[in-house]
C-alpha positions in Angstrom: 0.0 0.0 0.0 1.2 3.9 -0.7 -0.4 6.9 0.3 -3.1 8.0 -2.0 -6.3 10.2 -1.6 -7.8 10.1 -5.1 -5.7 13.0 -6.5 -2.1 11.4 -7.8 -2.1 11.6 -11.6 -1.4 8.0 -12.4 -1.4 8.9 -16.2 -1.5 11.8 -18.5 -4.4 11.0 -21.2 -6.5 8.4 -20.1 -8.4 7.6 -16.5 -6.5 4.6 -14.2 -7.5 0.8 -14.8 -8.4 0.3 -11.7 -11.1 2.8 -11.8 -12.1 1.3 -15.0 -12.2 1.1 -18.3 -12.4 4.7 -20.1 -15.9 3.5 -22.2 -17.1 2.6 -18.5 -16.0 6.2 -17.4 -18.0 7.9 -20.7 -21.2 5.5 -19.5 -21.3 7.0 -15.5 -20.8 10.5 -17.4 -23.7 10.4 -19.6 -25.7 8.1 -16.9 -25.5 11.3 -14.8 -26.0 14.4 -17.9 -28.8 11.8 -18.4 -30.7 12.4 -14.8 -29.5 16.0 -15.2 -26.1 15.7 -12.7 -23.2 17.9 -14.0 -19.9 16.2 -14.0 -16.6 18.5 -13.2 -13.6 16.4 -13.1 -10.5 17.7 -11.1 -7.1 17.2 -12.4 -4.2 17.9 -10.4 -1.1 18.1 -12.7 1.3 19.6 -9.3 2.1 15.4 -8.2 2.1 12.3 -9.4 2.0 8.9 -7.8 5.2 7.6 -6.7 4.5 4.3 -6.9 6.2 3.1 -10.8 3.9 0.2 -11.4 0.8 2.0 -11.5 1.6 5.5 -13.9 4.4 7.6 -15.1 7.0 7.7 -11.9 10.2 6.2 -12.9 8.7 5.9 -16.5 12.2 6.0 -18.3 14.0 4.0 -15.1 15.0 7.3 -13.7 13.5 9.6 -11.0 13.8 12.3 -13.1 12.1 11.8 -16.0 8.7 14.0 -15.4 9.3 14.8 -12.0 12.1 16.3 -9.9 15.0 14.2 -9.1 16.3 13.1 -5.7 14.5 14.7 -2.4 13.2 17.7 -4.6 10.8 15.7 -6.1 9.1 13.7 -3.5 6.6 15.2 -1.6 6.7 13.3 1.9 3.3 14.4 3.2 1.7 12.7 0.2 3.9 10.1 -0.4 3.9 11.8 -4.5 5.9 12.6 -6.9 6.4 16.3 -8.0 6.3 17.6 -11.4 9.3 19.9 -12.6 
């Protein structure tokens, strides 16, 4: 287990797996414009997860391939990554 809350960006163009699939994501969207529910979705582009097998940390083998190398870019409180 790592720290999450729901807001480490796990991938830039496309909504996590684990959530579901993205045609599953476009159904609970329309399910709710269809009983009149706006959807506003929240993306924080500041972190990223730190954990490498689940998104973009470590994507090129490095720790400083989106994010800031060494201490710099890991943000202890929220056990994230941090974009440079």
């Amino acid at each position: 287990h790592y720290g999450c809350f729901g807001y480490h960006v796990t991938s830039f163009f496309a909504p996590a797996s684990r959530q579901g699939t993205p045609e599953e994501l476009k159904l609970l969207v329309d399910t709710a414009h269809g009983l009149g529910i706006v959807v506003l979705m929240d993306l924080v582009h500041a972190h990223a997860s730190s954990n490498a097998l689940d998104g973009i940390a470590q994507m090129d083998g490095t720790d400083h391939c989106y994010t800031h190398g060494g201490p710099k870019g890991h943000h202890s409180e929220w056990d994230s990554s941090i974009f440079n």
